[in-house]
C-alpha positions in Angstrom: -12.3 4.6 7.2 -11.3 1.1 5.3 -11.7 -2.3 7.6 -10.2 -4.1 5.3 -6.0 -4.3 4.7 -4.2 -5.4 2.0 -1.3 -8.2 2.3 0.9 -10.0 0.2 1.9 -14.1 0.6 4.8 -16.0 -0.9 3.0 -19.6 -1.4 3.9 -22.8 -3.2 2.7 -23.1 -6.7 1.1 -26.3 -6.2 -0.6 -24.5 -2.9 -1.5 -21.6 -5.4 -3.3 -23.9 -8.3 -5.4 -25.4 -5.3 -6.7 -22.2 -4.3 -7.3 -21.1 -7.8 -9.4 -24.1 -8.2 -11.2 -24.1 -5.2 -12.3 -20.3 -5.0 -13.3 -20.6 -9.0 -15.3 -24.4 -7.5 -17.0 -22.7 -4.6 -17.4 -19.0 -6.9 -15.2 -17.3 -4.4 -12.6 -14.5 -4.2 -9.4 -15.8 -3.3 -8.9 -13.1 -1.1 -12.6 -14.2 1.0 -10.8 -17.5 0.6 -7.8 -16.9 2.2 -10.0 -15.1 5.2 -12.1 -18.1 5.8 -8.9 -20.1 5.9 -7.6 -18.1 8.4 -10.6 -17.8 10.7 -10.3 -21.8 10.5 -6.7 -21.6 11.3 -7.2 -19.3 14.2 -10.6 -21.0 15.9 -8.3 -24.6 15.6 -5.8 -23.0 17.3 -7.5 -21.5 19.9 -9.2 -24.6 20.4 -6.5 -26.3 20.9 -5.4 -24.0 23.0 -8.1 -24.1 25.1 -7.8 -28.3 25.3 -4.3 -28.2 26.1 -5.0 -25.8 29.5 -8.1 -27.9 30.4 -5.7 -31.0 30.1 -3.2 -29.2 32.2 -5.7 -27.9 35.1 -7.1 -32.0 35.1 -3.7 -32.8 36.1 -3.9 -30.1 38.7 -7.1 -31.0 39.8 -5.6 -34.5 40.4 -2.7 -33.7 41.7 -4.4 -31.3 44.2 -6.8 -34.1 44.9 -4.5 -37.0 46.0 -2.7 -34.3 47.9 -6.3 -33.7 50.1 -7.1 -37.5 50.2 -3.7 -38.4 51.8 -4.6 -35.3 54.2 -7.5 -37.0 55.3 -6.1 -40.3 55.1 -3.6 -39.0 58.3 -6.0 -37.1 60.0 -8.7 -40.8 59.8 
């Protein structure tokens, strides 16, 4: 069974002469190229990802916070 697929891209030339260069510079296939770019792409992604929800349970976290202190606040 084959792991790997085959695809076709539509890039810019100028985005196309860079690759050239850089998979000929680092002795590379521009198809293992074009994989390491997209694991990069993807791990930035989810790591952004990942920021953004931790920023959004921090303001949760706050939120629920202020809502306990001014519980306690009545009950003192």
């Amino acid at each position: 069974m084959r792991t790997k697929k085959k695809m076709s891209v539509t890039i810019d030339a100028d985005i196309f002469e860079a690759i050239e260069k850089a998979a000929e510079t680092c002795n590379m296939a521009k198809s293992q190229l074009a994989q390491e770019a997209f694991r990069l792409w993807f791990k930035k992604k989810t790591e952004e990802s990942m920021a953004e929800g931790y920023v959004e349970m921090a303001k949760e976290d706050r939120e629920f916070a202020d809502t306990a202190l001014d519980a306690q606040k009545e009950i003192l």
